[in-house]
C-alpha positions as CSV (number, residue, x, y, z in Angstrom):
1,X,-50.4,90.3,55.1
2,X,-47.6,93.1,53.8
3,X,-46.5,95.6,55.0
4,X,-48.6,98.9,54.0
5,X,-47.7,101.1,50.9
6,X,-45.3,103.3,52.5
7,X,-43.0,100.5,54.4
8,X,-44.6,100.5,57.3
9,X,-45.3,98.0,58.9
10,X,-46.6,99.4,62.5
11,X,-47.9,103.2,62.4
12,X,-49.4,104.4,65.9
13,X,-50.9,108.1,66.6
14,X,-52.2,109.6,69.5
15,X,-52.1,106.0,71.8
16,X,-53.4,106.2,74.8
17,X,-54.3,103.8,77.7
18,X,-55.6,104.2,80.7
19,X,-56.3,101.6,83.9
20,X,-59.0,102.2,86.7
21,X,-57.2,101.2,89.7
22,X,-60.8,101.8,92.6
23,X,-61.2,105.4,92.4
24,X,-58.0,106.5,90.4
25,X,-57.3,106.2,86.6
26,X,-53.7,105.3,85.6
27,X,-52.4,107.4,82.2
28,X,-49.8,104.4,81.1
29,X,-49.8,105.8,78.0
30,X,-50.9,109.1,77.2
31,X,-50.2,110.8,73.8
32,X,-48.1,107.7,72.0
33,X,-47.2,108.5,67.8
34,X,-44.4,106.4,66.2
35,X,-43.6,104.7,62.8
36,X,-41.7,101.6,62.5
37,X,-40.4,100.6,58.9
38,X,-39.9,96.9,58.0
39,X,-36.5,95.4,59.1
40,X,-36.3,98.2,61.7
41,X,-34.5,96.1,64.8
42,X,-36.0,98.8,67.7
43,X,-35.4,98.7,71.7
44,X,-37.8,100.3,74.0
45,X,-36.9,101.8,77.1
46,X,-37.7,103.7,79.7
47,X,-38.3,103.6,83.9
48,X,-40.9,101.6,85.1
49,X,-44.5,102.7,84.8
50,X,-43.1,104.4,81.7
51,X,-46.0,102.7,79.6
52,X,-43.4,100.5,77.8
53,X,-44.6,97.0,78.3
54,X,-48.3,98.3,77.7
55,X,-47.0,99.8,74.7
56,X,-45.4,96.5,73.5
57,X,-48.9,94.6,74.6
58,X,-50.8,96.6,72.4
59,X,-48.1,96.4,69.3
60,X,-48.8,92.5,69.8
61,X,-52.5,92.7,70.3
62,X,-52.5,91.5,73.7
63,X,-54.3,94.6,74.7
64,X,-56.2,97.2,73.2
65,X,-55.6,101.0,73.3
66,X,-58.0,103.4,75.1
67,X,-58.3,106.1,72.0
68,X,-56.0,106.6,69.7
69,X,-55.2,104.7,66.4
70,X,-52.9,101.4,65.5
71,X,-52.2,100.2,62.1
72,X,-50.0,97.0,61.6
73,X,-49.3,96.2,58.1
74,X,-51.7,98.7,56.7
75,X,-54.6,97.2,58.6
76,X,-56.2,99.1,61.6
77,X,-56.0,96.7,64.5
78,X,-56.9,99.0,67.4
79,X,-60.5,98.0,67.3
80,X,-59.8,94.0,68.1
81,X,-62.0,92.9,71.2
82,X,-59.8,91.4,74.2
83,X,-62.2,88.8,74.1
84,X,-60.5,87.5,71.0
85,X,-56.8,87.0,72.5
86,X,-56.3,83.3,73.1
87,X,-54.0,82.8,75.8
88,X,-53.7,78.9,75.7
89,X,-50.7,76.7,74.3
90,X,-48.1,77.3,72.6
91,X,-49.6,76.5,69.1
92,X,-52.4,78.6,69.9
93,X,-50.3,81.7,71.3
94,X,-48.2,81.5,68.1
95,X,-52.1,81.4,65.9
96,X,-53.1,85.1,67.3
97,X,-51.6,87.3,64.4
98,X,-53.3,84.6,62.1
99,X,-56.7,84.9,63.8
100,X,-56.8,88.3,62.9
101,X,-55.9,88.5,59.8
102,X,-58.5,85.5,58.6
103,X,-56.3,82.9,57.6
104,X,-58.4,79.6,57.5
105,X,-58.1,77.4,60.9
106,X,-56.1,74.4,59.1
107,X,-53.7,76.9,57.5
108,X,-53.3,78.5,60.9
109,X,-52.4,75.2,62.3
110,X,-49.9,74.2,59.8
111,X,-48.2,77.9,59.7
112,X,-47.9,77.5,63.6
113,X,-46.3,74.7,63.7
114,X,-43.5,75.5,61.0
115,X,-43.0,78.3,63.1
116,X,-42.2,76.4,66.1
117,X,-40.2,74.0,64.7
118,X,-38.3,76.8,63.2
119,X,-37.4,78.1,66.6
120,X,-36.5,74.3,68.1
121,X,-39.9,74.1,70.0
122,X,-41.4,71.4,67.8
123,X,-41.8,69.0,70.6
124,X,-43.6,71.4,72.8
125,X,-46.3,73.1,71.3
126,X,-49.1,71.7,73.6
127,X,-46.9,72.8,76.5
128,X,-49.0,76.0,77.8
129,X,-46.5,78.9,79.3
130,X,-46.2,77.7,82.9
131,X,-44.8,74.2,81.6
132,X,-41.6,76.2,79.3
133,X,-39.2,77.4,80.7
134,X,-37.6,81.5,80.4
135,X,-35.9,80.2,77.4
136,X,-38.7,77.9,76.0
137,X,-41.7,81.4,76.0
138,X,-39.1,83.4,74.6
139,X,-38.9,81.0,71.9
140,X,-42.6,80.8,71.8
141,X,-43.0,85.0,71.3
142,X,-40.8,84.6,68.5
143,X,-42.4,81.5,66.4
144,X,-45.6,83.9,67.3
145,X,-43.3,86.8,65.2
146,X,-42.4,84.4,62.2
147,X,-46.3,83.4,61.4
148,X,-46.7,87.2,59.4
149,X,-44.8,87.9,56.3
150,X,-42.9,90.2,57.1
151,X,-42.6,88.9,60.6
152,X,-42.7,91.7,63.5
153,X,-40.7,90.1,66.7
154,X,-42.1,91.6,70.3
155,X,-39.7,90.9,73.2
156,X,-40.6,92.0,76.5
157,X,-37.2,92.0,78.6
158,X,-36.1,89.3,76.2
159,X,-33.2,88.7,78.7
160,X,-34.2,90.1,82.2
161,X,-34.7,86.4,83.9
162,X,-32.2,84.5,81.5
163,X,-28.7,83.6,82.5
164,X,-26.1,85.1,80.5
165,X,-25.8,82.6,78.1
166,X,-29.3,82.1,77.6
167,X,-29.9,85.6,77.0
168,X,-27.0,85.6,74.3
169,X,-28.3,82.8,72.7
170,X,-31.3,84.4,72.4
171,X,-30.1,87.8,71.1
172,X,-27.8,86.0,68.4
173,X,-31.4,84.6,67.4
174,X,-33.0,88.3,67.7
175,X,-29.6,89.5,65.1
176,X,-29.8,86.4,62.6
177,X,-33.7,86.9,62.0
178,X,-33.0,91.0,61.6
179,X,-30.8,90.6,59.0
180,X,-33.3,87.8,57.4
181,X,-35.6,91.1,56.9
182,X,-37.6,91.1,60.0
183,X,-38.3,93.5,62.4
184,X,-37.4,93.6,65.6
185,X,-39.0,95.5,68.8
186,X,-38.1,94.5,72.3
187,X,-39.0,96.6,75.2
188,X,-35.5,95.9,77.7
189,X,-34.3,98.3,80.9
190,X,-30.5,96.9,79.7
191,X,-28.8,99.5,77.9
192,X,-26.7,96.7,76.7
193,X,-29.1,95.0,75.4
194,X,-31.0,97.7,73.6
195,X,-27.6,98.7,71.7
196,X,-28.0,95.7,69.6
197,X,-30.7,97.3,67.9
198,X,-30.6,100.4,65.3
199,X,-32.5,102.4,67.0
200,X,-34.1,103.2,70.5
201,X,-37.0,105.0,71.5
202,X,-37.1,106.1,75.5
203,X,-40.4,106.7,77.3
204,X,-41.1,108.5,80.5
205,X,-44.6,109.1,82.0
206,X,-46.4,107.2,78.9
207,X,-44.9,109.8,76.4
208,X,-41.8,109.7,74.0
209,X,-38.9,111.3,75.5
210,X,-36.5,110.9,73.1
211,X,-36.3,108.4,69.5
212,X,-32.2,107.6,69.0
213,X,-30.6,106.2,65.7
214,X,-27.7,104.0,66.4
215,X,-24.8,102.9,63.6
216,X,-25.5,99.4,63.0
217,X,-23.4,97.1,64.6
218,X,-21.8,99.4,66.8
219,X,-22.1,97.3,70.3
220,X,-21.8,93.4,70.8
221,X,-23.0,91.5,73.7
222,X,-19.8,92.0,76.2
Protein backbone atom coordinates (compact mmCIF):
# COMPACT_ATOMS: atom_id res chain seq x y z
CA UNK A 1 0.00 0.00 0.00
CA UNK A 2 1.72 3.61 -1.23
CA UNK A 3 1.19 6.39 -0.50
CA UNK A 4 -1.48 8.25 -2.94
CA UNK A 5 -0.47 10.21 -6.13
CA UNK A 6 0.14 13.41 -4.59
CA UNK A 7 2.46 12.32 -1.45
CA UNK A 8 -0.01 11.86 0.75
CA UNK A 9 -0.21 9.57 2.71
CA UNK A 10 -3.15 10.62 5.30
CA UNK A 11 -5.70 13.35 3.83
CA UNK A 12 -8.76 14.08 6.34
CA UNK A 13 -11.71 16.70 5.49
CA UNK A 14 -14.48 17.84 7.40
CA UNK A 15 -13.82 15.05 10.53
CA UNK A 16 -16.11 14.96 12.90
CA UNK A 17 -16.95 12.80 15.97
CA UNK A 18 -19.39 12.94 18.31
CA UNK A 19 -20.12 10.71 21.71
CA UNK A 20 -23.66 10.31 23.40
CA UNK A 21 -22.79 10.62 26.93
CA UNK A 22 -27.20 9.80 28.46
CA UNK A 23 -28.86 12.76 27.14
CA UNK A 24 -25.83 15.01 25.92
CA UNK A 25 -23.82 14.61 22.70
CA UNK A 26 -19.98 15.35 23.04
CA UNK A 27 -18.43 17.36 19.68
CA UNK A 28 -14.66 15.80 20.17
CA UNK A 29 -14.17 16.69 16.94
CA UNK A 30 -16.03 18.98 15.03
CA UNK A 31 -14.83 20.38 11.55
CA UNK A 32 -11.22 18.40 11.40
CA UNK A 33 -9.19 19.02 7.53
CA UNK A 34 -5.47 18.23 7.42
CA UNK A 35 -2.85 16.72 4.96
CA UNK A 36 0.08 14.83 6.04
CA UNK A 37 2.94 14.09 3.44
CA UNK A 38 5.13 10.98 3.68
CA UNK A 39 8.18 11.38 6.10
CA UNK A 40 6.31 14.27 7.75
CA UNK A 41 7.47 13.67 11.63
CA UNK A 42 4.09 15.67 13.16
CA UNK A 43 3.17 16.35 17.05
CA UNK A 44 -0.36 16.90 18.05
CA UNK A 45 -1.33 19.08 20.81
CA UNK A 46 -3.73 20.65 22.39
CA UNK A 47 -5.81 20.84 26.15
CA UNK A 48 -7.58 18.01 27.05
CA UNK A 49 -10.93 17.28 25.54
CA UNK A 50 -9.29 19.04 22.61
CA UNK A 51 -10.26 15.86 20.29
CA UNK A 52 -6.52 14.99 19.98
CA UNK A 53 -6.32 11.42 21.07
CA UNK A 54 -9.80 10.77 19.19
CA UNK A 55 -8.16 12.26 16.32
CA UNK A 56 -5.02 9.98 16.56
CA UNK A 57 -7.69 6.82 17.20
CA UNK A 58 -9.21 7.45 14.11
CA UNK A 59 -5.78 8.15 12.00
CA UNK A 60 -4.99 4.49 13.37
CA UNK A 61 -8.41 2.97 12.76
CA UNK A 62 -9.09 2.32 16.20
CA UNK A 63 -12.30 4.33 15.76
CA UNK A 64 -14.33 5.60 13.16
CA UNK A 65 -15.33 9.17 12.37
CA UNK A 66 -18.94 10.37 12.67
CA UNK A 67 -19.15 12.24 9.01
CA UNK A 68 -16.56 13.47 7.34
CA UNK A 69 -13.90 11.77 5.05
CA UNK A 70 -10.34 9.79 5.81
CA UNK A 71 -8.06 8.72 3.20
CA UNK A 72 -4.77 6.78 4.20
CA UNK A 73 -2.56 6.01 1.42
CA UNK A 74 -5.01 6.97 -1.24
CA UNK A 75 -7.55 4.47 0.16
CA UNK A 76 -10.82 5.76 1.94
CA UNK A 77 -10.69 4.10 5.32
CA UNK A 78 -13.49 6.05 7.16
CA UNK A 79 -16.10 3.54 6.24
CA UNK A 80 -14.18 0.45 8.38
CA UNK A 81 -16.77 -1.19 10.83
CA UNK A 82 -15.44 -1.14 14.66
CA UNK A 83 -16.36 -4.46 14.64
CA UNK A 84 -13.31 -5.21 12.63
CA UNK A 85 -10.57 -3.79 15.13
CA UNK A 86 -8.91 -6.67 16.84
CA UNK A 87 -7.78 -5.73 20.12
CA UNK A 88 -5.96 -9.06 21.16
CA UNK A 89 -2.05 -9.70 21.29
CA UNK A 90 0.58 -8.17 20.33
CA UNK A 91 0.87 -10.05 16.88
CA UNK A 92 -2.59 -9.45 16.26
CA UNK A 93 -2.54 -5.53 17.32
CA UNK A 94 0.44 -5.14 14.96
CA UNK A 95 -1.98 -7.33 11.95
CA UNK A 96 -4.77 -4.34 11.92
CA UNK A 97 -3.29 -2.11 9.00
CA UNK A 98 -2.79 -5.49 7.22
CA UNK A 99 -6.42 -6.58 7.75
CA UNK A 100 -7.55 -3.81 5.97
CA UNK A 101 -5.66 -3.58 3.26
CA UNK A 102 -6.24 -7.61 2.27
CA UNK A 103 -3.01 -8.94 2.66
CA UNK A 104 -3.43 -12.86 2.94
CA UNK A 105 -3.56 -14.23 6.75
CA UNK A 106 -0.01 -16.11 6.48
CA UNK A 107 1.56 -13.05 4.96
CA UNK A 108 0.06 -11.00 7.77
CA UNK A 109 1.62 -13.30 10.22
CA UNK A 110 5.00 -13.35 8.88
CA UNK A 111 4.99 -9.34 8.25
CA UNK A 112 4.00 -9.03 12.08
CA UNK A 113 6.41 -10.71 13.34
CA UNK A 114 9.41 -9.08 11.38
CA UNK A 115 7.98 -6.10 12.71
CA UNK A 116 8.28 -7.05 16.15
CA UNK A 117 11.38 -8.41 16.13
CA UNK A 118 12.45 -5.20 14.49
CA UNK A 119 11.49 -3.23 17.54
CA UNK A 120 13.17 -5.94 20.20
CA UNK A 121 9.72 -7.50 21.06
CA UNK A 122 10.32 -10.88 19.39
CA UNK A 123 9.82 -12.77 22.50
CA UNK A 124 6.52 -11.23 23.38
CA UNK A 125 4.16 -11.22 20.76
CA UNK A 126 1.52 -13.44 22.49
CA UNK A 127 1.84 -11.09 25.50
CA UNK A 128 -1.60 -9.10 25.22
CA UNK A 129 -1.23 -5.21 26.52
CA UNK A 130 -1.83 -5.70 30.24
CA UNK A 131 1.21 -8.33 30.33
CA UNK A 132 3.94 -5.34 28.55
CA UNK A 133 5.05 -2.94 30.16
CA UNK A 134 4.86 1.35 29.25
CA UNK A 135 7.92 0.60 27.30
CA UNK A 136 6.97 -2.86 25.81
CA UNK A 137 3.03 -1.25 24.07
CA UNK A 138 4.96 1.62 22.98
CA UNK A 139 7.13 -0.77 21.15
CA UNK A 140 4.06 -2.63 20.15
CA UNK A 141 2.29 0.78 18.42
CA UNK A 142 5.29 1.13 16.54
CA UNK A 143 5.99 -2.60 15.03
CA UNK A 144 2.03 -1.92 14.26
CA UNK A 145 3.64 1.42 12.19
CA UNK A 146 6.46 -0.62 10.34
CA UNK A 147 3.85 -3.42 8.86
CA UNK A 148 2.73 -0.52 5.82
CA UNK A 149 5.19 0.59 3.31
CA UNK A 150 5.53 3.61 3.93
CA UNK A 151 5.05 3.05 7.57
CA UNK A 152 2.79 5.78 9.46
CA UNK A 153 3.88 5.70 13.37
CA UNK A 154 0.77 6.85 15.85
CA UNK A 155 2.03 7.75 19.42
CA UNK A 156 -0.41 8.68 21.92
CA UNK A 157 1.74 10.47 24.81
CA UNK A 158 4.54 8.36 23.60
CA UNK A 159 6.36 9.43 26.89
CA UNK A 160 3.68 10.66 29.50
CA UNK A 161 4.01 7.42 31.85
CA UNK A 162 7.76 6.58 30.92
CA UNK A 163 10.76 7.60 33.05
CA UNK A 164 13.01 9.85 31.50
CA UNK A 165 15.20 7.52 30.02
CA UNK A 166 12.68 5.38 28.74
CA UNK A 167 10.93 8.06 27.12
CA UNK A 168 14.38 9.12 25.42
CA UNK A 169 15.01 5.88 24.39
CA UNK A 170 11.93 5.82 22.77
CA UNK A 171 12.11 9.25 21.02
CA UNK A 172 15.77 8.35 19.64
CA UNK A 173 13.61 5.35 18.14
CA UNK A 174 10.72 7.86 16.95
CA UNK A 175 14.12 10.14 15.15
CA UNK A 176 16.03 7.04 13.67
CA UNK A 177 12.78 5.65 11.89
CA UNK A 178 11.97 9.50 10.55
CA UNK A 179 14.85 9.81 8.88
CA UNK A 180 14.51 6.03 7.51
CA UNK A 181 11.39 7.78 5.46
CA UNK A 182 8.65 7.25 7.76
CA UNK A 183 6.19 9.30 9.20
CA UNK A 184 5.69 10.19 12.33
CA UNK A 185 2.43 11.56 14.30
CA UNK A 186 2.31 11.47 18.09
CA UNK A 187 -0.31 13.28 19.89
CA UNK A 188 1.88 14.58 23.36
CA UNK A 189 0.79 17.69 25.95
CA UNK A 190 4.99 18.04 26.26
CA UNK A 191 6.06 20.85 24.40
CA UNK A 192 9.42 19.31 24.63
CA UNK A 193 8.53 16.45 23.24
CA UNK A 194 6.57 17.79 20.29
CA UNK A 195 9.68 19.93 19.25
CA UNK A 196 11.28 16.89 18.01
CA UNK A 197 9.04 16.81 15.30
CA UNK A 198 8.86 19.31 12.01
CA UNK A 199 5.89 20.35 12.57
CA UNK A 200 2.91 20.73 15.10
CA UNK A 201 -0.60 21.12 14.68
CA UNK A 202 -2.60 22.56 18.04
CA UNK A 203 -6.29 21.67 18.61
CA UNK A 204 -8.75 23.34 20.89
CA UNK A 205 -12.51 22.52 21.16
CA UNK A 206 -12.14 19.55 18.36
CA UNK A 207 -10.94 22.30 15.71
CA UNK A 208 -7.48 23.34 14.39
CA UNK A 209 -6.18 26.20 16.11
CA UNK A 210 -3.10 26.76 14.71
CA UNK A 211 -0.65 24.16 12.17
CA UNK A 212 3.34 25.36 13.00
CA UNK A 213 6.43 24.42 10.86
CA UNK A 214 9.47 23.91 12.84
CA UNK A 215 13.36 23.95 11.35
CA UNK A 216 14.40 20.49 11.56
CA UNK A 217 16.44 19.69 14.30
CA UNK A 218 16.09 22.63 16.15
CA UNK A 219 15.45 21.11 19.83
CA UNK A 220 17.01 17.95 21.46
CA UNK A 221 15.63 16.09 24.32
CA UNK A 222 17.22 18.24 27.35
Amino acid sequence: MGSSANGMVIEIRDLRKTYQMGATAVHALAGISVDIRRNEYVAIMGPSGSGKSTLLNIIGCLDVPTSGTYVLNGQRASDMDDDQLPRSNALHNVELPLIYSGVPARERAERARRALQAVGLGERMEHRPNELSGGQRQRVAIARALVNDPAIILADEPTGALDSRTGEEIMELFNRLHREGNTIILVTHEEPIARHSHRIVRLRDGRIESDERLAPGAVSWT
